[in-house]
MARVEX-73472 format. One record per residue (C-alpha): x, y, z. Coordinates in steps of 0.05 Angstrom, whole numbers, plus 32768, in hexadecimal, padded with zeros to 4 digits. Example, Ala and Ser with C-alpha at 12.3 -4.5 7.8 and 13.67 -1.06 7.14 Angstrom:
MARVEX-73472
80F67FA6809C;81117FEB808F;
This chain:
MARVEX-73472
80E87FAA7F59;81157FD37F32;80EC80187F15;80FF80267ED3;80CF80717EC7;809C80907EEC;806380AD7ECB;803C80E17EEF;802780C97F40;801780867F3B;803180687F00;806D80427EF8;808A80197EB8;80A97FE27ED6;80E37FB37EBE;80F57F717EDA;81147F787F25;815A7F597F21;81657F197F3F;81887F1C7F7C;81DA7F0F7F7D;81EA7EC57F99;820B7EDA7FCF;81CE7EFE7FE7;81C87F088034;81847F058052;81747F298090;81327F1E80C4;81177F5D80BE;81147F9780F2;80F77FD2810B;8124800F80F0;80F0804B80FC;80F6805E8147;80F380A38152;80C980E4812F;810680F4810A;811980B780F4;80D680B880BC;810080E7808A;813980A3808D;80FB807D8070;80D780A98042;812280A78017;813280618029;813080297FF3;80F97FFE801A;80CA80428009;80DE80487FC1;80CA7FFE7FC2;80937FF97FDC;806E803D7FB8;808680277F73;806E7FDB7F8A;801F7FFB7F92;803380297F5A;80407FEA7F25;80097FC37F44;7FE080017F3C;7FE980007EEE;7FE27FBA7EE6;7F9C7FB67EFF;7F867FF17EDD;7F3D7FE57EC1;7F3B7FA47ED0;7F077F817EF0;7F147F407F2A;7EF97F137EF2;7F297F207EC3;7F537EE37E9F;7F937EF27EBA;7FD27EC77EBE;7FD27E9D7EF1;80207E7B7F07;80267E437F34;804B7E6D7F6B;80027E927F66;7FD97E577F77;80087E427FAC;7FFD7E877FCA;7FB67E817FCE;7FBA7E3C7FE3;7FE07E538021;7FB37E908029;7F777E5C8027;7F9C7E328062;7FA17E6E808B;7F547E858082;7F467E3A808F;7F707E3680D3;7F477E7380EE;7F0D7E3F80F7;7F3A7E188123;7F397E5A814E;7EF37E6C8162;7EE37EA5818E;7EE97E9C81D5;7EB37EB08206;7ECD7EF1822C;7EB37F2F8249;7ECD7F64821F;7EA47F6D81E3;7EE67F7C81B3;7F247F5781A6;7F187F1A81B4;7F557EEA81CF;7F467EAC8199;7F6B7ED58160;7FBA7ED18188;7FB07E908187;7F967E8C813F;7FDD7EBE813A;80067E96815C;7FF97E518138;800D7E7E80F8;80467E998110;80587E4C8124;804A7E3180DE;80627E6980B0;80A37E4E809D;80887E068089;80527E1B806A;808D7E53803F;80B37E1F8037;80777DF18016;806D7E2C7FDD;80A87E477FD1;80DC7E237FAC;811F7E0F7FCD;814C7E347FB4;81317E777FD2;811D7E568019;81607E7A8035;81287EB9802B;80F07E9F8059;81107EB680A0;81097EFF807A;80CD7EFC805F;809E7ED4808B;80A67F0180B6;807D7F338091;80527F088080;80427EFB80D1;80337F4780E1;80007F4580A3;7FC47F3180CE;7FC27F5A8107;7FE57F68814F;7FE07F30817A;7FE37F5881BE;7FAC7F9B81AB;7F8A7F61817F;7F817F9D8148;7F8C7FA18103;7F9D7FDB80D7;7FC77FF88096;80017FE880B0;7FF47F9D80B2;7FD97FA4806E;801A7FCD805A;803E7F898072;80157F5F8045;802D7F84800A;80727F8E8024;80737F3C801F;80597F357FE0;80857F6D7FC7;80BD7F437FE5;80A27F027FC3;80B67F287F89;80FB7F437F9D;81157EF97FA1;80F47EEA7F60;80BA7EC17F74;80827EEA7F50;80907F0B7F10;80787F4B7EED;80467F1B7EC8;80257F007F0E;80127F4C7F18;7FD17F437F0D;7FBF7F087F2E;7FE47F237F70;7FB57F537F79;7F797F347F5F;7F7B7EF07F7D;7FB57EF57FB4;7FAC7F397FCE;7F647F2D7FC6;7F617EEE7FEE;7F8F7F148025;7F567F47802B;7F297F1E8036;7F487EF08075;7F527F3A8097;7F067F43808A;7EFE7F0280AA;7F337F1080E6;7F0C7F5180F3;7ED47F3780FB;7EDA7EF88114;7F007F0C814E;7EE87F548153;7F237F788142;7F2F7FC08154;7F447FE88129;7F8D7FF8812C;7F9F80458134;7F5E80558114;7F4880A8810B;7F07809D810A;7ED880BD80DB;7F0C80DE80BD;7F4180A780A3;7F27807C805E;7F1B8044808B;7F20802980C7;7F4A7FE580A9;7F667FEA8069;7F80801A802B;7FA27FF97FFD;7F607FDF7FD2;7F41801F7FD1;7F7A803A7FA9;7F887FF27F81;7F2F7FE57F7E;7F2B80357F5B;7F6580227F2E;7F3D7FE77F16;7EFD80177F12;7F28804C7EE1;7EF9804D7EA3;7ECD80197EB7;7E8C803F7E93;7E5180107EC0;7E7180397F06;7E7680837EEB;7E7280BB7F05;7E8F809C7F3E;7E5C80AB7F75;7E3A806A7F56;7E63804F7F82;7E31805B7FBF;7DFA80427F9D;7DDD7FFA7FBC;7DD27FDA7F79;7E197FE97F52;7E377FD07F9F;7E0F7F8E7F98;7E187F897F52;7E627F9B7F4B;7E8D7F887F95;7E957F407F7F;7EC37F6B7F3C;7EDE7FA87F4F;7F087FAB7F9E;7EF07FF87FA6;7EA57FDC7FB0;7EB67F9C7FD3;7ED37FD2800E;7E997FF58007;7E6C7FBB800E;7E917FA78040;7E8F7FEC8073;7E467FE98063;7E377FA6807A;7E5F7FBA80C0;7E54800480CC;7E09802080D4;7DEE805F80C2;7DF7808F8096;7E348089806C;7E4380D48064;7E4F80D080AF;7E71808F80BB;7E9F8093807C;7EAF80DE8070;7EE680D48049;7EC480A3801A;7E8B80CE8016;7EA581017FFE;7ECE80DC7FCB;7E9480D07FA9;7E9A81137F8F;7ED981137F69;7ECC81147F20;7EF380DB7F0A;7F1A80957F19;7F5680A17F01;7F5480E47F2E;7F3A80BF7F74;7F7680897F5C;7FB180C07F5C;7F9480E37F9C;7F8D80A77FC7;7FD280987FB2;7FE180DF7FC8;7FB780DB800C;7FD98090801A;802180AC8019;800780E28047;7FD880C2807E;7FF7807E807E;804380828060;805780C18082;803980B480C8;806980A080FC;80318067812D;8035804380E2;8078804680CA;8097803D8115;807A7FEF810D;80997FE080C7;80CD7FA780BB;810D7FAE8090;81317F7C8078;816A7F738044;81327F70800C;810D7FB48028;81477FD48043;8148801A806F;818380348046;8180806C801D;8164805A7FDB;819A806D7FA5;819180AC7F7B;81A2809C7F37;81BE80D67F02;
């Protein structure tokens, strides 16, 4: 997606991305961060650029709006979901296993592995013909979205591949800026909520988690899209509302930000001060729009510029390592 201004930290005015030239040349995506040093390659590369001004637009697009909202709704949507809806359905094909270990339980590789063996068919089935030369490059982002088969833990940076495939869904033209919305609200949506399942289903560690002292132990991405969505939304102001048990019952099925809070609430116990810090003490900042731009801020510094994440990301021809171009 090409950006055409950028306003401020998080907002981006967008223009149509350009389709891609004919003789196009896909490539199955790689690992290109291996060393400490290597990070400052990324943090200019295009895939970067990308994928911040991807949240960024998504970011804007959502702004104030609640789930329910009558937004557009494309075919190449529905076919999304309907494929996200196959994969939640195969996970009852999967059930857990009996074992001794308490966490990670074995059932979900195989779960992982009957993905991995149908993602191309089931590509294939929703996207049109013409762009199935893009499959072997995408699916494969699509495959690291649910977890890691071998720790059997899930974390931001299989969320970050979620949204580096839909961002790429978009590269080649399948979404457009008018299916913004609805990508968030009913594909990302759907997305978080098989990971909920995944997690909890097969007991999923946590992958690379800091404890007490990261957002959360899964995901980031819908905290900073859910307080977009709560930006002058009168009914959950001040913002500490957001800890009260009546506005979470009342409001998760509308706005992301509560669903994640309902969410850590129905699995952690105690006292939230001390199991979600960092939430906590969110609760504090005076406005939306202010806990929007900072957990922009935060994600480019606790997920985007640490090396355990960034070491697992994919580039492709669509997300590429090189150096994003600095235009005069």
């Amino acid at each position: 997606m090409n950006t055409e201004s950028v306003i401020g930290d998080g907002a981006k005015v967008e223009k149509a991305a350009a389709p891609l030239p004919i003789n196009h040349r896909f490539l199955e995506p790689e690992k290109a961060v291996k060393t400490i040093t290597d990070m400052a390659i990324w943090e200019k590369s295009e895939a970067y650029m990308e994928y911040i001004g991807f949240i960024a637009t998504l970011n804007e697009a959502i702004k104030a709006k609640p789930l329910s909202v009558d937004c557009k709704v494309s075919e190449n949507i529905s076919k999304l979901v309907n494929l996200l809806e196959k994969l939640d359905k195969l996970i009852n094909d999967f059930p857990p296993v009996e074992q001794p270990q308490r966490f990670g339980n074995t059932a979900f590789r195989d779960w992982l592995a009957k993905v991995k063996m149908n993602s191309t068919a089931m590509l294939q089935e929703v996207i049109n013909p013409e762009l199935h030369l893009a499959i072997p490059e995408i699916k494969v982002y699509l495959e690291e979205s649910f977890g890691n088969a071998t720790r059997i833990d899930y974390g931001t940076g299989h969320e970050m591949s979620f949204i580096m495939f839909l961002c790429c869904l978009y590269k080649i033209g399948y979404l457009q800026l008018e299916d913004n919305v609805a990508t968030v609200f009913l594909v990302f949506n759907k997305y978080l909520d098989i990971a909920r399942r995944l997690q909890q289903t097969y007991r999923m560690e946590p992958a690379g988690s800091h404890g007490v002292w990261s957002l959360d132990d899964y995901q980031f991405v819908p905290f900073i899209w859910g307080s977009s969505q709560l930006i002058d939304q009168p009914r959950i102001y001040p913002p500490a509302k957001f800890l009260e048990e009546d506005i979470i019952d009342k409001f998760a099925e509308e706005y992301m930000f509560l669903s994640c809070i309902k969410y850590i609430k129905e699995v952690k116990k105690g006292p939230f001060a001390e199991h979600s810090n960092q939430l906590w003490s969110i609760s504090a900042v005076g406005s939306w729009s202010k806990i929007n731009q900072g957990l922009i801020k935060m994600y480019k510094k606790e997920i985007l510029a640490k090396f355990p994440v960034i070491q697992h990301v994919l580039f492709g021809s669509l997300l590429p390592i090189r150096r994003f171009p600095i235009q005069h």
